[in-house]
ZAMARGU-4260 file (C-alpha; in steps of 0.2 Angstrom, whole numbers, plus 5000, padded with zeros to 4 digits):
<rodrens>
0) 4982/5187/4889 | 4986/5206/4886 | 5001/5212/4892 | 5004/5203/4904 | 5021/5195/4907
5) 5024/5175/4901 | 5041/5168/4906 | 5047/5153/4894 | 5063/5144/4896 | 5074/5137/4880
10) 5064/5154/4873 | 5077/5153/4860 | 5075/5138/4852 | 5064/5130/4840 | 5048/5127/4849
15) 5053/5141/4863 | 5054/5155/4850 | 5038/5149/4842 | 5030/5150/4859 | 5036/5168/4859
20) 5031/5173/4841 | 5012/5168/4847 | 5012/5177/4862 | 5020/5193/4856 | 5006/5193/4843
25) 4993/5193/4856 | 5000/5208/4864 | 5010/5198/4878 | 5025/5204/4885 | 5037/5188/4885
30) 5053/5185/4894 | 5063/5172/4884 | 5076/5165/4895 | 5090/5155/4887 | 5107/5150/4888
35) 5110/5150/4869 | 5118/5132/4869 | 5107/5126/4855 | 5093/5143/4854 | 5096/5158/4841
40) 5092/5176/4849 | 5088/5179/4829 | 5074/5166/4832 | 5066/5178/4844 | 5052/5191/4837
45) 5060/5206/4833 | 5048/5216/4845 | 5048/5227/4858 | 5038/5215/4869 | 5049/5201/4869
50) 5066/5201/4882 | 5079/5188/4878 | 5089/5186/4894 | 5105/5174/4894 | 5103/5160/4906
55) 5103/5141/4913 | 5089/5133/4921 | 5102/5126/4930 | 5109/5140/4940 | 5094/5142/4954
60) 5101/5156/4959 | 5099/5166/4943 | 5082/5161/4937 | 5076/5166/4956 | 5084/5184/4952
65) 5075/5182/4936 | 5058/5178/4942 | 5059/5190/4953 | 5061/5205/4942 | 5049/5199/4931
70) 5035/5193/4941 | 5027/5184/4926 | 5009/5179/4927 | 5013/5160/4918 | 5030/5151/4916
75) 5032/5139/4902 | 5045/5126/4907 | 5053/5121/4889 | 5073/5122/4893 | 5077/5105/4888
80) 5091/5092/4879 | 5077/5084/4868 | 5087/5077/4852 | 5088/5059/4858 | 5103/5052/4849
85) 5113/5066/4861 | 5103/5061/4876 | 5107/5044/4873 | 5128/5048/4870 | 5127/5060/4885
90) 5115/5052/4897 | 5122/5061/4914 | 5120/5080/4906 | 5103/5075/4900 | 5100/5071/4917
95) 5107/5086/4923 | 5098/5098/4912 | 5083/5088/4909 | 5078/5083/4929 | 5091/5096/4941
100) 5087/5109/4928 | 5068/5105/4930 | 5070/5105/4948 | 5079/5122/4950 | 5065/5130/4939
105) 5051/5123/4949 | 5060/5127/4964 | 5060/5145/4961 | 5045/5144/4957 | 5037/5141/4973
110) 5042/5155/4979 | 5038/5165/4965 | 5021/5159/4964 | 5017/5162/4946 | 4996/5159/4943
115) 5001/5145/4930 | 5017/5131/4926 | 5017/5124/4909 | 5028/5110/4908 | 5035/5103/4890
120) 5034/5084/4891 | 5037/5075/4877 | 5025/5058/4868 | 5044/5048/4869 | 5037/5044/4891
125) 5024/5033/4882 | 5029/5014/4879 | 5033/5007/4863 | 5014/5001/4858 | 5004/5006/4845
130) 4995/5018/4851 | 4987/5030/4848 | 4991/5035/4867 | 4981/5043/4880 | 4985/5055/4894
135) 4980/5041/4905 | 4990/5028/4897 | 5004/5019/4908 | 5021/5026/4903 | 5036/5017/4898
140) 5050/5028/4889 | 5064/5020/4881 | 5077/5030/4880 | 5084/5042/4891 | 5075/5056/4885
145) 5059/5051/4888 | 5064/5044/4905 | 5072/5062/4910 | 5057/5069/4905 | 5044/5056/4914
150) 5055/5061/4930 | 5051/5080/4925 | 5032/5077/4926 | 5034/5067/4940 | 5041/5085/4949
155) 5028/5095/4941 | 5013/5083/4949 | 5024/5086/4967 | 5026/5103/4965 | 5008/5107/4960
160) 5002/5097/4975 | 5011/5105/4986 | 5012/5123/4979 | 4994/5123/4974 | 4998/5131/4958
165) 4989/5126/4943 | 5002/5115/4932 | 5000/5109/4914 | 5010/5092/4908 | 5009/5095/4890
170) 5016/5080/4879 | 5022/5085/4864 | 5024/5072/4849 | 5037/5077/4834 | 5034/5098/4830
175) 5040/5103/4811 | 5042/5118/4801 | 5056/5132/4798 | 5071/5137/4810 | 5072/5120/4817
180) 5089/5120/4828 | 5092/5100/4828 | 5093/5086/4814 | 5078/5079/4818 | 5069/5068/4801
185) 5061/5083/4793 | 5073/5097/4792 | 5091/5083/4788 | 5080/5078/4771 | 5078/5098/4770
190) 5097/5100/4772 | 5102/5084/4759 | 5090/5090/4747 | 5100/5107/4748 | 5114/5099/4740
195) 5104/5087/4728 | 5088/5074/4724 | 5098/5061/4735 | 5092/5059/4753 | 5101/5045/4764
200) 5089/5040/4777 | 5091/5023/4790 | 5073/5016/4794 | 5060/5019/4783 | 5046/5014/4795
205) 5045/5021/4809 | 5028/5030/4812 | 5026/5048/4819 | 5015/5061/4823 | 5021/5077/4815
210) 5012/5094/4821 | 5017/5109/4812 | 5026/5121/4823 | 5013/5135/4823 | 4998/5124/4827
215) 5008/5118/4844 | 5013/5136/4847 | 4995/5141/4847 | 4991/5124/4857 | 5003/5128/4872
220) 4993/5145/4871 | 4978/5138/4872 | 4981/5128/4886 | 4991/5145/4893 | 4973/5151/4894
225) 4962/5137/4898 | 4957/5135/4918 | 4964/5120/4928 | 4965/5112/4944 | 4979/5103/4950
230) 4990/5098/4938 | 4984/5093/4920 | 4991/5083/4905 | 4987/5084/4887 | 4993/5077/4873
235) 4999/5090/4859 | 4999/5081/4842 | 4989/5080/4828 | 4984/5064/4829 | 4989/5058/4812
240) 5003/5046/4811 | 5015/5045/4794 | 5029/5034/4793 | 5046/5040/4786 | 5042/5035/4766
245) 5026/5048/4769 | 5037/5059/4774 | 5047/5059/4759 | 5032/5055/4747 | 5025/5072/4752
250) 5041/5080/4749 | 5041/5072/4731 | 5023/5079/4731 | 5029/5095/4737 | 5043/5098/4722
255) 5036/5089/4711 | 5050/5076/4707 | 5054/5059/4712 | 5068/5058/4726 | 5085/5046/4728
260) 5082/5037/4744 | 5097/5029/4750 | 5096/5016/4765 | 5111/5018/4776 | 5112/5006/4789
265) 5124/5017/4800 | 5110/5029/4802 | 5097/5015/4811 | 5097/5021/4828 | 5098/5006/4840
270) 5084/5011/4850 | 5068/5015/4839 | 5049/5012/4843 | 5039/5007/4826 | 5023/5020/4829
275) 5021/5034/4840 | 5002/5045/4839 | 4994/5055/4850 | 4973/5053/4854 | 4972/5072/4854
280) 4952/5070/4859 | 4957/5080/4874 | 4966/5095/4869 | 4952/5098/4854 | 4940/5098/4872
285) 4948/5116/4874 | 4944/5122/4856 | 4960/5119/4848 | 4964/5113/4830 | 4976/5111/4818
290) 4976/5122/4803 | 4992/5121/4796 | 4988/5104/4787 | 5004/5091/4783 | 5005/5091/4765
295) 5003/5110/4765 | 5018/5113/4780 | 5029/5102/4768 | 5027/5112/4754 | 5031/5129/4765
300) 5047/5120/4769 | 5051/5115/4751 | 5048/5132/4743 | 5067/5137/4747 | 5073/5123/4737
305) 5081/5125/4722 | 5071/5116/4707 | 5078/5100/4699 | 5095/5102/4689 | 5102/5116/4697
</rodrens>
């Protein structure tokens, strides 16, 4: 990709800054476009290469201005409210940022006219089946989340119809590693077991597909790269699915040490599909793979824990 110039929106935050890191290290110039609600500027690669500029993918106006003084060669769409409990207690912002601020982005971007539109969906637009789900599956979110964001494709297809830009729909199922900006399952056991062995959990069940945060960074780069006609949707997962008593297993793997699991019913969300795994046959058609394996992300994580006792 050289140095040319990528645009990313939400650059500051968890997968955003990822995104960033990858580029960078390919020699990309990257304009990380933020408004620092939820993303960090610490988060960003300290590198001359990489531009943190203070925005919201609301104000259309503004991301125009930004566009055109960057002329980026792709954009990757990833400003979002994705942690689902808050979608959920705040459905009309979820609405607003998640669809109008979809909107405004694409908007500028027909004028614009970047060679390439990535689009960060999410696996939460598929039904609540047993999977593992395929691009061409039927959606059926259940939660506003996942419905904001089936509305965002929806946008993407119309606007890569009809601006005749090549566009990417890539659906992205549960990302861990370090510098995670919400609670999300992986890093709240991180944070309890900062204070202890005790980790108070609500379902234990539930299945997911966990990609470590690196591989789906070097995924979306992938896909940055690869040729497409029209508008295109992969799913970006590993396509392994581990309930949430795997989870914690590997952590007792990871230090070595039995854990306190306390069932709190207060933290059962009222809304939860039992399995959620992605068919990732199609991204691995690009050349893609993980290479960051579960078990091994886990113990990255778990290093910066103190040992037992202390």
């Amino acid at each position: 990709m050289g140095t040319e110039t990528v645009l990313v929106t939400g650059g500051a935050g968890f997968i955003g800054s990822a995104l960033c890191r990858a580029l960078v290290a390919r020699g990309t110039r990257v304009v990380a476009y933020d408004n620092l609600r939820f993303g960090r500027p610490e988060l960003l690669p300290p590198d001359p290469l990489c531009v943190l500029v203070p925005g919201d993918v609301r104000d259309g106006a503004a991301f125009r201005r930004v566009l055109h003084d960057t002329a980026p060669r792709a954009v990757c769409h990833l400003a979002a409210l994705h942690f689902i409990p808050y979608c959920d207690a705040h459905p009309e912002e979820a609405m607003d940022v998640n669809v109008n601020g979809t909107r405004q982005v694409l908007d500028a971007c027909r004028l614009a006219r970047p060679e390439i539109l990535l689009f960060a969906s999410t696996a939460a637009v598929y039904p609540a089946e047993d999977g593992p789900f395929r691009e061409e599956d039927a959606p059926g979110p259940i939660d506003i989340y996942g419905t904001t964001k089936l509305m965002g494709e929806e946008l993407a297809r119309r606007f890569a119809a009809e601006a005749a830009v090549p566009t990417v729909i890539a659906r992205l199922f549960n990302a861990f590693g370090p510098r995670d900006t919400n609670p999300h399952l992986i890093p709240d056991v991180l944070a309890q077991l900062g204070k202890g062995d005790s980790v108070r959990l609500g379902n234990l069940e539930p299945v997911r597909d966990y990609v470590h945060l690196e591989d789906l960074a070097a995924a979306l780069v992938t896909l940055l790269e690869a040729d497409h006609e029209s508008c295109s949707v992969f799913n970006v997962g590993s396509g392994e699915g581990r309930s949430v008593r795997e989870v914690l297993a590997a952590f007792e793997a990871a230090l070595g040490r039995p854990l306190s699991v306390v069932q709190d019913p207060g933290r059962v969300r009222k809304v939860e599909r039992p399995r959620l795994v992605a068919d990732t046959g199609k991204l691995r058609e690009t050349g893609w793979r993980p290479q960051v394996g579960f078990q091994e992300g886990i113990r990255r994580l778990a290093a910066g824990l103190r040992p037992a006792g202390n």
